[in-house]
mmCIF file of the N, C-alpha and C atoms, coordinates in Angstrom:
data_MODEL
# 
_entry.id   MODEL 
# 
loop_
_atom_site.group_PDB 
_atom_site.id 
_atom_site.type_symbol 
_atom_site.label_atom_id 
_atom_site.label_alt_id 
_atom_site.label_comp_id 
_atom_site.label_asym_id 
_atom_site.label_entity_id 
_atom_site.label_seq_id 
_atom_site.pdbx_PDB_ins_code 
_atom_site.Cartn_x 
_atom_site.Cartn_y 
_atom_site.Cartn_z 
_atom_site.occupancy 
_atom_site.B_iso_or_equiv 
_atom_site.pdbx_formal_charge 
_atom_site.auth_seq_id 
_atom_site.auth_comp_id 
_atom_site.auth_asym_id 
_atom_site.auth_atom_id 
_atom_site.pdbx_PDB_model_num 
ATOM 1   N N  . UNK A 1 1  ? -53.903 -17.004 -14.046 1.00 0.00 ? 1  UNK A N  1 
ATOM 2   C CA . UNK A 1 1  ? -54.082 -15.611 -13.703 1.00 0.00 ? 1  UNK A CA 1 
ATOM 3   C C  . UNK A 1 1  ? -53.248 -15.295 -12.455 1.00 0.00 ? 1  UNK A C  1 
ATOM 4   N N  . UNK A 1 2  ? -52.342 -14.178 -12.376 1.00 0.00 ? 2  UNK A N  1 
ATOM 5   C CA . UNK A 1 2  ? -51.888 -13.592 -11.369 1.00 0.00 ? 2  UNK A CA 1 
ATOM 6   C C  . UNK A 1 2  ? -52.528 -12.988 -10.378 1.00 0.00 ? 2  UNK A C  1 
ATOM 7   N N  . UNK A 1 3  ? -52.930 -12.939 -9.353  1.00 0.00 ? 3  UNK A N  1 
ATOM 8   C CA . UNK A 1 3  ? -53.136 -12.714 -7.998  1.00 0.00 ? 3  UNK A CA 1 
ATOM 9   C C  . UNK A 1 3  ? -52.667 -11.048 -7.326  1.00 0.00 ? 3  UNK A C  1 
ATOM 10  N N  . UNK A 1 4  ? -53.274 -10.192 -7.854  1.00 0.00 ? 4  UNK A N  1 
ATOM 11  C CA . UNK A 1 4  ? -52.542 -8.889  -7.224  1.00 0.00 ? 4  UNK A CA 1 
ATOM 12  C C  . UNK A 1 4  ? -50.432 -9.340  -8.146  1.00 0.00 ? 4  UNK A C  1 
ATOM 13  N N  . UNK A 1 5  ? -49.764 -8.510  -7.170  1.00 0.00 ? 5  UNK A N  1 
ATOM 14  C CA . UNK A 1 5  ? -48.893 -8.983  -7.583  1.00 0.00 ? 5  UNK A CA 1 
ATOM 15  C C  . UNK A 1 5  ? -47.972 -9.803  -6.750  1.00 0.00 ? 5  UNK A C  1 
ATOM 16  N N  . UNK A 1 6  ? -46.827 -10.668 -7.641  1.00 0.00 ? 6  UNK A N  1 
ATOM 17  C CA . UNK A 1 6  ? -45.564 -11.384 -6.863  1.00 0.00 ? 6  UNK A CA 1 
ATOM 18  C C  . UNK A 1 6  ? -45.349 -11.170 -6.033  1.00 0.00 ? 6  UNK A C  1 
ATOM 19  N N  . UNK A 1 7  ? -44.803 -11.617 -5.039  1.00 0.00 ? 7  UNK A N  1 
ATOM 20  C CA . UNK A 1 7  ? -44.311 -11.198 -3.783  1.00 0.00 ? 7  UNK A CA 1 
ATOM 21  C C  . UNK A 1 7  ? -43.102 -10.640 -3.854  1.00 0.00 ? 7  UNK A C  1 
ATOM 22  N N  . UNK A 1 8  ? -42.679 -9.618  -2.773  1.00 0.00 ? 8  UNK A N  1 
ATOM 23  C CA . UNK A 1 8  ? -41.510 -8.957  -2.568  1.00 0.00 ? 8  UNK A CA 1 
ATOM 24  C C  . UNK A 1 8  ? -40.256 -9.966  -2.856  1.00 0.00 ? 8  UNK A C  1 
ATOM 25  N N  . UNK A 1 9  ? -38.854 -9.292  -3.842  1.00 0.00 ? 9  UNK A N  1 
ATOM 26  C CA . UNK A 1 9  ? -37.424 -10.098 -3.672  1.00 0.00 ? 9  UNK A CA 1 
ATOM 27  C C  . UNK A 1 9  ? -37.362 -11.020 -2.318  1.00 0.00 ? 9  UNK A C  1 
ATOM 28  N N  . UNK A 1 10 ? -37.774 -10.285 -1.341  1.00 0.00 ? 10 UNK A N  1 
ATOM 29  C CA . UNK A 1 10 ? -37.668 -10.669 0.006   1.00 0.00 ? 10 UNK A CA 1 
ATOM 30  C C  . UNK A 1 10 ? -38.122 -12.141 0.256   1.00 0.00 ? 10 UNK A C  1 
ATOM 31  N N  . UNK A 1 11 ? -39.118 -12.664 -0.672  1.00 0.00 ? 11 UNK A N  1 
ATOM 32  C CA . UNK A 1 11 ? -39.429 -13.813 -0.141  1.00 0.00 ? 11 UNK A CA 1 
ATOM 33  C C  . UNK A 1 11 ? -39.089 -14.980 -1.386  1.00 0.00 ? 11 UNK A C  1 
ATOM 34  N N  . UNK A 1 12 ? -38.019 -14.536 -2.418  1.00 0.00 ? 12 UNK A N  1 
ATOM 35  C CA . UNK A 1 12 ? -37.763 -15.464 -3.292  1.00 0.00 ? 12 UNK A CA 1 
ATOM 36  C C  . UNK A 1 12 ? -36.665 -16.119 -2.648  1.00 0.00 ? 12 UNK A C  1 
ATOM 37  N N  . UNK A 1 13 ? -36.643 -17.631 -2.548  1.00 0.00 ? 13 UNK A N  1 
ATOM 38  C CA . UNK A 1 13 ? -35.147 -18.013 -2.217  1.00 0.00 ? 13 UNK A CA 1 
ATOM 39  C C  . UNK A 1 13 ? -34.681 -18.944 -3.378  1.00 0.00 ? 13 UNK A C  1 
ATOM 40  N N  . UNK A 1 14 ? -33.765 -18.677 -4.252  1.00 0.00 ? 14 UNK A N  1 
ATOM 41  C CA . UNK A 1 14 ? -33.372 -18.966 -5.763  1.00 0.00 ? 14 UNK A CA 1 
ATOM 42  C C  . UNK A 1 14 ? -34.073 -19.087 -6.666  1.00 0.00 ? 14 UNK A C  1 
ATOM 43  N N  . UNK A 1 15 ? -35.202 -17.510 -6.422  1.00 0.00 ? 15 UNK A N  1 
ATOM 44  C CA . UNK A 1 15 ? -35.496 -17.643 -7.661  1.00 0.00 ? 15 UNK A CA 1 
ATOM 45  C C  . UNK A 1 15 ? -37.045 -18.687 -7.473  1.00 0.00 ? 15 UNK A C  1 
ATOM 46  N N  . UNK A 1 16 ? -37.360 -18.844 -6.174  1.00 0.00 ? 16 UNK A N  1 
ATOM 47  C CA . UNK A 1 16 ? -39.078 -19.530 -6.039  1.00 0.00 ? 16 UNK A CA 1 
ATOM 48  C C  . UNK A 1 16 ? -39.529 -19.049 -4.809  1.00 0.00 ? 16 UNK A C  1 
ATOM 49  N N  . UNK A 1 17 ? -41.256 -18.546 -5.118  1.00 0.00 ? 17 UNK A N  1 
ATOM 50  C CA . UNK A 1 17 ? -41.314 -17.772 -3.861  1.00 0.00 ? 17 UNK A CA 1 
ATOM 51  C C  . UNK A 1 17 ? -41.692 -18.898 -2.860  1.00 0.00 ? 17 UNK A C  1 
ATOM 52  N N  . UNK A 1 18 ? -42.067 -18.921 -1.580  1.00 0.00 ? 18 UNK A N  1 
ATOM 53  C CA . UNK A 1 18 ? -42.618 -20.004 -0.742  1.00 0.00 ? 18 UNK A CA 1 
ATOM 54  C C  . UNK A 1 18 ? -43.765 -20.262 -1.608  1.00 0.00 ? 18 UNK A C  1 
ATOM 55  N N  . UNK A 1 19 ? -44.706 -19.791 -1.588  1.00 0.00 ? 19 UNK A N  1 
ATOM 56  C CA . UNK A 1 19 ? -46.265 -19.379 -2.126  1.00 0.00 ? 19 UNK A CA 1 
ATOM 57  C C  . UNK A 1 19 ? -46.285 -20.626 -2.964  1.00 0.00 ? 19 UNK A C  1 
ATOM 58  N N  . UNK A 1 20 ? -45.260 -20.455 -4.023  1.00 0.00 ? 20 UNK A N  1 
ATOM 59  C CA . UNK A 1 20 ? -45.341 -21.666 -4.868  1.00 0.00 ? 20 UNK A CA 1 
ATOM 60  C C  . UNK A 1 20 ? -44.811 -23.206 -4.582  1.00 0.00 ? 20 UNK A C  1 
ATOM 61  N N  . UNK A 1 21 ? -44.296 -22.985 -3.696  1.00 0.00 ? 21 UNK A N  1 
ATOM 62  C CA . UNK A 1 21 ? -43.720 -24.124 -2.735  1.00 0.00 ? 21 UNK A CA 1 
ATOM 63  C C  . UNK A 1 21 ? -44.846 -24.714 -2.013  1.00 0.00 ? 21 UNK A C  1 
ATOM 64  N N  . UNK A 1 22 ? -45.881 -23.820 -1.314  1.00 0.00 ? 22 UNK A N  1 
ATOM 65  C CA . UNK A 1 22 ? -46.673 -24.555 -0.552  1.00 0.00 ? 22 UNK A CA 1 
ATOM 66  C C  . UNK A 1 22 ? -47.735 -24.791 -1.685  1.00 0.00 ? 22 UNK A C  1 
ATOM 67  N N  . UNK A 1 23 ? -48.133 -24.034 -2.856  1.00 0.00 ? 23 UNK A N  1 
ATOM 68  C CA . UNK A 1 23 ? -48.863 -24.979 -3.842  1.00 0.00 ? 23 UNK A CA 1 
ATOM 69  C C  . UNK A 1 23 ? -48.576 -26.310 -4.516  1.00 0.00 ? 23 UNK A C  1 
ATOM 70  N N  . UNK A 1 24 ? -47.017 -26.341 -4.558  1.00 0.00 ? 24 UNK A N  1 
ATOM 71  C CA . UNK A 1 24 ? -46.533 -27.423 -5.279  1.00 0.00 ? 24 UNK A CA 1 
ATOM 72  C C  . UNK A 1 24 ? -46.446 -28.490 -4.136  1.00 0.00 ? 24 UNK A C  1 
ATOM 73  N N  . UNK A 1 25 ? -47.196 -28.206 -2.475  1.00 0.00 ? 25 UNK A N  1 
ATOM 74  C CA . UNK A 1 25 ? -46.689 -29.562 -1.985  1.00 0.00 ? 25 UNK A CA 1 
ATOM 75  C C  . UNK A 1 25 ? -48.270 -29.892 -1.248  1.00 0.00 ? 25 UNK A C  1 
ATOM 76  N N  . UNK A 1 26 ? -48.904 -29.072 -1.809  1.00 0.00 ? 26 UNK A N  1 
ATOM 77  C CA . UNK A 1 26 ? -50.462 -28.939 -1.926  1.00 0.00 ? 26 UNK A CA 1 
ATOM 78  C C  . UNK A 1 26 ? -50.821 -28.457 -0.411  1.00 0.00 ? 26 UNK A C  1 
ATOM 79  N N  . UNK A 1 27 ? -50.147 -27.684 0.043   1.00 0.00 ? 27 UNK A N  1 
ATOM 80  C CA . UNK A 1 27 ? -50.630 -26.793 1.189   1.00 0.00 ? 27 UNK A CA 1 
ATOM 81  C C  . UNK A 1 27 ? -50.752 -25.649 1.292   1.00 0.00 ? 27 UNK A C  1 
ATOM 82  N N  . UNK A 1 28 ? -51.368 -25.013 0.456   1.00 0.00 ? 28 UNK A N  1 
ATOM 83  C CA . UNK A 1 28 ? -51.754 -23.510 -0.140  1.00 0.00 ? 28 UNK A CA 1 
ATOM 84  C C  . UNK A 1 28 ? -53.044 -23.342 0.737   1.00 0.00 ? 28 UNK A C  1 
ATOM 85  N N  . UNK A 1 29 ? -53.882 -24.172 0.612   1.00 0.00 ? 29 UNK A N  1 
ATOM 86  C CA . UNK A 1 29 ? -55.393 -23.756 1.645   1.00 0.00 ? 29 UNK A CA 1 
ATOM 87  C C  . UNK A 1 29 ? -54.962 -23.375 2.813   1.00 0.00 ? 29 UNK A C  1 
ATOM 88  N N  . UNK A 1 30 ? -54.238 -24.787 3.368   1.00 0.00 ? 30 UNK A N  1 
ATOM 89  C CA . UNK A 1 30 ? -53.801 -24.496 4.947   1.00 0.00 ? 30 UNK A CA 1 
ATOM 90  C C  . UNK A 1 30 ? -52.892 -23.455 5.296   1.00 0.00 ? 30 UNK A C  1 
ATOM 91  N N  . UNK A 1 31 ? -52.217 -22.810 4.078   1.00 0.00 ? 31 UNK A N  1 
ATOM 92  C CA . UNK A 1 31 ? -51.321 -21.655 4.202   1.00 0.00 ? 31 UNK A CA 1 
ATOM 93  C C  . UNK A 1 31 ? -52.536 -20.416 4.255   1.00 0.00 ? 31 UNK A C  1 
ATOM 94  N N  . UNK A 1 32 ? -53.147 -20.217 2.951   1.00 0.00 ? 32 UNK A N  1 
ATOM 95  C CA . UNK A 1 32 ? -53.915 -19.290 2.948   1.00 0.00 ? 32 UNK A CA 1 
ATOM 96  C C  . UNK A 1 32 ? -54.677 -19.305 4.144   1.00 0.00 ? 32 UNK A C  1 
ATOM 97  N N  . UNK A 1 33 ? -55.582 -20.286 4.433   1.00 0.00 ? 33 UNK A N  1 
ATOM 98  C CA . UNK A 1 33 ? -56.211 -20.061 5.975   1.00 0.00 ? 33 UNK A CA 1 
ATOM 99  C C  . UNK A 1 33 ? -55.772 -19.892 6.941   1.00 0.00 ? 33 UNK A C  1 
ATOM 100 N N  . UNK A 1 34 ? -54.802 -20.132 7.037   1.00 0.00 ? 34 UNK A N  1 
ATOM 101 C CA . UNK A 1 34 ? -54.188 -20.151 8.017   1.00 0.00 ? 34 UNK A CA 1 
ATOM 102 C C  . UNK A 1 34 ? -53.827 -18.051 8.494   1.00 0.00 ? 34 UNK A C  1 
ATOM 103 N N  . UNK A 1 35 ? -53.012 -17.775 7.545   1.00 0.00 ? 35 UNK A N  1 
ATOM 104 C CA . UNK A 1 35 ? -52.774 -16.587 7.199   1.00 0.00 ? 35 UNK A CA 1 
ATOM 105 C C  . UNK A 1 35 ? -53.878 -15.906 7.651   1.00 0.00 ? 35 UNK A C  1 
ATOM 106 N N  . UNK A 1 36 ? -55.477 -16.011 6.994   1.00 0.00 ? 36 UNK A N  1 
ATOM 107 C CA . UNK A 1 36 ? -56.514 -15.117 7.009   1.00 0.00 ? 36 UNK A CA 1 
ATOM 108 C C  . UNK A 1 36 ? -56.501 -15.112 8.902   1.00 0.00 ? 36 UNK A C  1 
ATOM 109 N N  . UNK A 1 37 ? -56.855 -15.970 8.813   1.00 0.00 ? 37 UNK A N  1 
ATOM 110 C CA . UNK A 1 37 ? -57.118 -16.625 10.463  1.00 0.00 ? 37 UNK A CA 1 
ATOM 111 C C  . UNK A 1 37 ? -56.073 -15.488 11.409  1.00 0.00 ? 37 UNK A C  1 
ATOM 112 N N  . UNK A 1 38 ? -54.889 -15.790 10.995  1.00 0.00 ? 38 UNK A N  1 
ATOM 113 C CA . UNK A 1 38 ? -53.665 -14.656 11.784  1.00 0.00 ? 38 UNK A CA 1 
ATOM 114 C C  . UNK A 1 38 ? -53.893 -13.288 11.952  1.00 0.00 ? 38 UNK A C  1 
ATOM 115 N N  . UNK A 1 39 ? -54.179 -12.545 10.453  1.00 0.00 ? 39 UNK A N  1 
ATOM 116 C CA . UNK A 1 39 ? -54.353 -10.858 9.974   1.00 0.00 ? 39 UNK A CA 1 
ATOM 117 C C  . UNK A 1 39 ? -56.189 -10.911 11.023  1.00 0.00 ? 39 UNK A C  1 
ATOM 118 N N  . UNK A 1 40 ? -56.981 -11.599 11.040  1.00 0.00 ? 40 UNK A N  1 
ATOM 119 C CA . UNK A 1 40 ? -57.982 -11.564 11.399  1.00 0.00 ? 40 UNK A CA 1 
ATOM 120 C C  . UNK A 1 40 ? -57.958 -11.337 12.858  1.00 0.00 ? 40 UNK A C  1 
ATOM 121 N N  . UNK A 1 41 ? -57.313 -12.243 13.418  1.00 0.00 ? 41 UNK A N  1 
ATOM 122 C CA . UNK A 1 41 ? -57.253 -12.455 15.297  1.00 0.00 ? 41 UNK A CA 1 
ATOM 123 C C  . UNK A 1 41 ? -56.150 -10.814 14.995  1.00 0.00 ? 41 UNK A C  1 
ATOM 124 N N  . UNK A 1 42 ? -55.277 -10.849 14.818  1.00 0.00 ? 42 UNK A N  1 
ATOM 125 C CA . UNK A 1 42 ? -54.198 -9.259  15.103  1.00 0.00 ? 42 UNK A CA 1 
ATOM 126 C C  . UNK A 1 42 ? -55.013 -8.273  14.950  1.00 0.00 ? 42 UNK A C  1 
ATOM 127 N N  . UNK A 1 43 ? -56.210 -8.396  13.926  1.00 0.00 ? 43 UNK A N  1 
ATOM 128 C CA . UNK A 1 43 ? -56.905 -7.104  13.562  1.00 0.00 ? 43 UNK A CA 1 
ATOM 129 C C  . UNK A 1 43 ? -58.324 -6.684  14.600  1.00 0.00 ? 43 UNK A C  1 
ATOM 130 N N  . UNK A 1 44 ? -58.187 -7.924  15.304  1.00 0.00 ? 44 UNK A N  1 
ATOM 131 C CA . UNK A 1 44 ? -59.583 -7.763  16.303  1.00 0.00 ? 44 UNK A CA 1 
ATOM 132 C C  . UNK A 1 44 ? -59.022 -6.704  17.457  1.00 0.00 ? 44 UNK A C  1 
ATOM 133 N N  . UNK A 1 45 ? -57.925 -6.839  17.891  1.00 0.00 ? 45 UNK A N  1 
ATOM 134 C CA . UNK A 1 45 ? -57.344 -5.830  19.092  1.00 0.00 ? 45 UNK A CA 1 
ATOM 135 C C  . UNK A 1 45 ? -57.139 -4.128  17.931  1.00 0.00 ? 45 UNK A C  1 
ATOM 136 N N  . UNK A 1 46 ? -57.491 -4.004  17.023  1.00 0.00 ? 46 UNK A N  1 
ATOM 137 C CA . UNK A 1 46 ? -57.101 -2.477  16.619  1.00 0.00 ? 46 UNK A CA 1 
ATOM 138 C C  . UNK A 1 46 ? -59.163 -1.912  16.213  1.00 0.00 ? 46 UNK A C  1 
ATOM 139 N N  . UNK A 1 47 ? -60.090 -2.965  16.552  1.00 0.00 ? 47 UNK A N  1 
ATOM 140 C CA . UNK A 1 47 ? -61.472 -2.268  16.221  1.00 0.00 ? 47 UNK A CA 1 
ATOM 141 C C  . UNK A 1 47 ? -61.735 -1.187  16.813  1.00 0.00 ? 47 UNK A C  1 
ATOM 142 N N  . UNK A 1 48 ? -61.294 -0.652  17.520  1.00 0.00 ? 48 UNK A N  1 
ATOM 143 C CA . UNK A 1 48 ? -61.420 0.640   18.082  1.00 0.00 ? 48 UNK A CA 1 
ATOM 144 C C  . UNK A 1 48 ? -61.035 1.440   17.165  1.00 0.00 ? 48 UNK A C  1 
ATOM 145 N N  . UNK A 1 49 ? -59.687 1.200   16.561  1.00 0.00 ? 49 UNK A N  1 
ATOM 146 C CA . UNK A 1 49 ? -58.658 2.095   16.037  1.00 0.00 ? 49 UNK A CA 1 
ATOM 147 C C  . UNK A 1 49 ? -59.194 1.699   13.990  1.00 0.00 ? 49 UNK A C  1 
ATOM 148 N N  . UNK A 1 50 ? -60.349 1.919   13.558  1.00 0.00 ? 50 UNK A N  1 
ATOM 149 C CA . UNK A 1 50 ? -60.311 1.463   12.404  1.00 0.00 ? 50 UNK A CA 1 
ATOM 150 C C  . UNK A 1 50 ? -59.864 2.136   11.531  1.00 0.00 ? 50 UNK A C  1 
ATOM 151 N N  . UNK A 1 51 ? -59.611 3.203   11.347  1.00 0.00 ? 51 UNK A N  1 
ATOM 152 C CA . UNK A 1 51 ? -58.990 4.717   10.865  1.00 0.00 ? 51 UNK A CA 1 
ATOM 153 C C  . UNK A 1 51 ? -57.476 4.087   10.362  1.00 0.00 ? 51 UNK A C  1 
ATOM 154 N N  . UNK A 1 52 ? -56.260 3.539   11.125  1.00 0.00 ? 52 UNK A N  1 
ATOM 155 C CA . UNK A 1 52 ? -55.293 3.019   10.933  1.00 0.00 ? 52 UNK A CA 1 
ATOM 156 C C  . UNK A 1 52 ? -55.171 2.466   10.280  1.00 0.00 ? 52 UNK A C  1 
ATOM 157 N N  . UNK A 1 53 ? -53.685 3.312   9.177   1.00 0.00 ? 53 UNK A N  1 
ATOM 158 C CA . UNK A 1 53 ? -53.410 2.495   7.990   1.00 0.00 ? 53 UNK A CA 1 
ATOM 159 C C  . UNK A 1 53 ? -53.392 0.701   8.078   1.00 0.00 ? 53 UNK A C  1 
ATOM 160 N N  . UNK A 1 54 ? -52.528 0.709   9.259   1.00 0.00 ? 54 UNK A N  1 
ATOM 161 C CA . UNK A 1 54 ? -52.315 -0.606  9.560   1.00 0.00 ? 54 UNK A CA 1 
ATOM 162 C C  . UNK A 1 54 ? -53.673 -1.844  10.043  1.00 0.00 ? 54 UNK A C  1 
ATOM 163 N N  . UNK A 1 55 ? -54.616 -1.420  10.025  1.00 0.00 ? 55 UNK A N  1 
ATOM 164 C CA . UNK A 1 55 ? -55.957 -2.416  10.008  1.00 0.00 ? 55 UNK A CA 1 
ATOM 165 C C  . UNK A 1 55 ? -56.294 -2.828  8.802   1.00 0.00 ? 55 UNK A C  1 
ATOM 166 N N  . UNK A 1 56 ? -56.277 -1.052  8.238   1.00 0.00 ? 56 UNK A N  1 
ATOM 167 C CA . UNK A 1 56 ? -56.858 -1.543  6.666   1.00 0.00 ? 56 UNK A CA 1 
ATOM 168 C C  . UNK A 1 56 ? -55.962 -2.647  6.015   1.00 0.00 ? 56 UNK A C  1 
ATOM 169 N N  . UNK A 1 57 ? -54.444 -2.216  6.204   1.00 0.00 ? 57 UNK A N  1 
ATOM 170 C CA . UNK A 1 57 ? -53.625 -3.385  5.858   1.00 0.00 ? 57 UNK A CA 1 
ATOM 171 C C  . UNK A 1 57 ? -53.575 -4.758  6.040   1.00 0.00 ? 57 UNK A C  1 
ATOM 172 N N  . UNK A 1 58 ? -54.315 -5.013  7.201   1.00 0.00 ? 58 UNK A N  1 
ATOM 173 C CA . UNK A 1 58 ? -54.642 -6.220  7.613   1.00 0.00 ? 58 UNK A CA 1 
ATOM 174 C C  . UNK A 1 58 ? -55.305 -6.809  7.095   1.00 0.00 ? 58 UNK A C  1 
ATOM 175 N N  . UNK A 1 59 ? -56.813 -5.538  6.555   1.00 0.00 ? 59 UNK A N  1 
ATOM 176 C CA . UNK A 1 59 ? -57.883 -5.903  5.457   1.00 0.00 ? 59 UNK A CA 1 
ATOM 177 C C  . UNK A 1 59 ? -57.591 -6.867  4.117   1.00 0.00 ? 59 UNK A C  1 
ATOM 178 N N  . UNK A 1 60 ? -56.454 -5.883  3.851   1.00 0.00 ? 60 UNK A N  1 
ATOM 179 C CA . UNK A 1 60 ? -56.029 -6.361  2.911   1.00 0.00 ? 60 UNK A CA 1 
ATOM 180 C C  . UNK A 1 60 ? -55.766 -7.237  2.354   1.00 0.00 ? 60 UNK A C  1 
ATOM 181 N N  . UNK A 1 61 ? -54.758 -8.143  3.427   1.00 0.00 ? 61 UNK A N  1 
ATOM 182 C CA . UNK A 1 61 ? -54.025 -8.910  3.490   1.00 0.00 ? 61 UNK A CA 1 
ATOM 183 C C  . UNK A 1 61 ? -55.077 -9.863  3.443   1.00 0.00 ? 61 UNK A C  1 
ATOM 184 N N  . UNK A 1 62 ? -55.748 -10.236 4.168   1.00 0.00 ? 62 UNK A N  1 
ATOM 185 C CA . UNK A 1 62 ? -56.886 -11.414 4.123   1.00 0.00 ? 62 UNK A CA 1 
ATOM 186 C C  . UNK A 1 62 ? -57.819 -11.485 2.852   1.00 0.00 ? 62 UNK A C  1 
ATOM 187 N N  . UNK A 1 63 ? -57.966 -10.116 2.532   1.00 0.00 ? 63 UNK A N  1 
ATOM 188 C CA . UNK A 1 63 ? -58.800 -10.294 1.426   1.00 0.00 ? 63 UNK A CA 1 
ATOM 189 C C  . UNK A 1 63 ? -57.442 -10.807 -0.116  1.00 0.00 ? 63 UNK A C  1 
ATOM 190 N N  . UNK A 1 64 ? -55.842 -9.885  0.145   1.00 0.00 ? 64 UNK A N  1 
ATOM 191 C CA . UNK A 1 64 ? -55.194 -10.832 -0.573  1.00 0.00 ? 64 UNK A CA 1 
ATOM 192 C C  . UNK A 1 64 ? -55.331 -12.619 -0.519  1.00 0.00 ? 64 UNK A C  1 
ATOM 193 N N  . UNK A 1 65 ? -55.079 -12.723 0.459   1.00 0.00 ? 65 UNK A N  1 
ATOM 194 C CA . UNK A 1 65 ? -55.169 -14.228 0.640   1.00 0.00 ? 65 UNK A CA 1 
ATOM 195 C C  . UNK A 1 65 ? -56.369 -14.949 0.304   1.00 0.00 ? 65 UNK A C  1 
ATOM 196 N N  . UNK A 1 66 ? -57.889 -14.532 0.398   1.00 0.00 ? 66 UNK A N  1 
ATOM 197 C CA . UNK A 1 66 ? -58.851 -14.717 -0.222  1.00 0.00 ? 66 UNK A CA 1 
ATOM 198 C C  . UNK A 1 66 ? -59.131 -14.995 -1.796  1.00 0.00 ? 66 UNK A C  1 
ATOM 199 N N  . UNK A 1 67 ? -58.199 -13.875 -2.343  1.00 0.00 ? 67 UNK A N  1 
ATOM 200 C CA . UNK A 1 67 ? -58.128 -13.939 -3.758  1.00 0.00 ? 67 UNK A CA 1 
ATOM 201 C C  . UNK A 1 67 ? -57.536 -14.711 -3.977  1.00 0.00 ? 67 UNK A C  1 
ATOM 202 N N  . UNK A 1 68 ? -56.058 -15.319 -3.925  1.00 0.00 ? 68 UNK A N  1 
ATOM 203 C CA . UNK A 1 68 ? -55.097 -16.482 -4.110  1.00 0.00 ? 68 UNK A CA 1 
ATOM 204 C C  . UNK A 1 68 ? -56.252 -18.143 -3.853  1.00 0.00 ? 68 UNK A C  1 
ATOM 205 N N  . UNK A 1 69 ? -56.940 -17.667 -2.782  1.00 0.00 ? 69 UNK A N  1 
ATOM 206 C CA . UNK A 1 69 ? -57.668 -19.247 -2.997  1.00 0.00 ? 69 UNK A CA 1 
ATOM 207 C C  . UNK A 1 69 ? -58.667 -19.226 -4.032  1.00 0.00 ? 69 UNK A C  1 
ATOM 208 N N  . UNK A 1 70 ? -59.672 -18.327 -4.277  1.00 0.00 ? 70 UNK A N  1 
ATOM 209 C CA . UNK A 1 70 ? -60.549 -18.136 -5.000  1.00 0.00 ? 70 UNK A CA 1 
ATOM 210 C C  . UNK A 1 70 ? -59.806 -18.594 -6.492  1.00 0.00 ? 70 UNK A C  1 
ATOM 211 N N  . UNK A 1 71 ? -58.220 -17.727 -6.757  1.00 0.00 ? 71 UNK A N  1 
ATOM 212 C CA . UNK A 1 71 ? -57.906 -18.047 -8.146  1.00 0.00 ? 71 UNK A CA 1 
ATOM 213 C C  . UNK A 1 71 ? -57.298 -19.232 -8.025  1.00 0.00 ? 71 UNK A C  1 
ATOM 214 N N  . UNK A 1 72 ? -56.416 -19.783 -7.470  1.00 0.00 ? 72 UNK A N  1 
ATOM 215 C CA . UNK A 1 72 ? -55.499 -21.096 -7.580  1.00 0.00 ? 72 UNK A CA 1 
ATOM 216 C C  . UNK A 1 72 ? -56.538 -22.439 -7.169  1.00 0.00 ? 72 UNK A C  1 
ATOM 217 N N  . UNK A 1 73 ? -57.578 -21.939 -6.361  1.00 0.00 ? 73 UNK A N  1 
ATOM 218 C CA . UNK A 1 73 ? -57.964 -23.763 -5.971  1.00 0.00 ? 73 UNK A CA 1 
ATOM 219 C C  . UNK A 1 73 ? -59.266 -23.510 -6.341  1.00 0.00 ? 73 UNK A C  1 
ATOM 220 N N  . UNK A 1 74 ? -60.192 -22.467 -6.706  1.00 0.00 ? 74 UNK A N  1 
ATOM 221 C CA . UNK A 1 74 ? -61.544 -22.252 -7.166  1.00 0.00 ? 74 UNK A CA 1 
ATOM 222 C C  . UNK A 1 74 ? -62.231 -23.177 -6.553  1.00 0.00 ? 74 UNK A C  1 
ATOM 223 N N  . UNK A 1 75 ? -63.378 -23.253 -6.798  1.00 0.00 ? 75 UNK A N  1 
ATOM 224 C CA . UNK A 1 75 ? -64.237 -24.380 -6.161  1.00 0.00 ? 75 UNK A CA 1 
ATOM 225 C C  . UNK A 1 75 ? -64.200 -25.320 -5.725  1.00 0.00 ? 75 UNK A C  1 
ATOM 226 N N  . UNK A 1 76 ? -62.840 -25.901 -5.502  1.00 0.00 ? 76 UNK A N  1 
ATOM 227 C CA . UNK A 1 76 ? -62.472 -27.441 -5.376  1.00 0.00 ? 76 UNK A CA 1 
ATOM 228 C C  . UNK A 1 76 ? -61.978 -27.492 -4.324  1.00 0.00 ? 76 UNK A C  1 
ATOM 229 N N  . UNK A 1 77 ? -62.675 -26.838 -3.155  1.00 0.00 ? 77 UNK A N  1 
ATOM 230 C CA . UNK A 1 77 ? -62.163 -26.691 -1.831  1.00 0.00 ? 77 UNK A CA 1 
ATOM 231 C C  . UNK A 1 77 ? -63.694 -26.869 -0.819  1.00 0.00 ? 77 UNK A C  1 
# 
């Protein structure tokens, strides 16, 4: 199952995105957590400001990254 969607041209380099790079070298958790962990700490300095597109985006982003573990490593984490 696909995950929201592919990532932007921007992050294919010949044609493989990282994403699948760090699954294929089995560091997708530590990517994904890692990630949540980042959008999470950046998004603590805008709680004042929750209105901003750019928080919700942040939302997002973690809860993207949430979904990618939930579908690629399911319970086996």
């Amino acid at each position: 199952m696909e995950v929201k969607q592919r990532g932007s041209d921007h992050y294919k380099t010949g044609g493989v995105e990282p994403i699948d790079l760090y699954e294929a070298g089995e560091m997708l958790q530590d990517f994904c957590l890692s990630s949540i962990i980042k959008y999470a700490f950046r998004n603590r300095s805008k709680l004042a400001t929750t209105s901003t597109p750019k928080f919700r985006q942040d939302l997002e982003k973690i809860k993207h990254y949430c979904d990618i573990l939930l579908d690629r490593i399911g319970g086996d984490f």
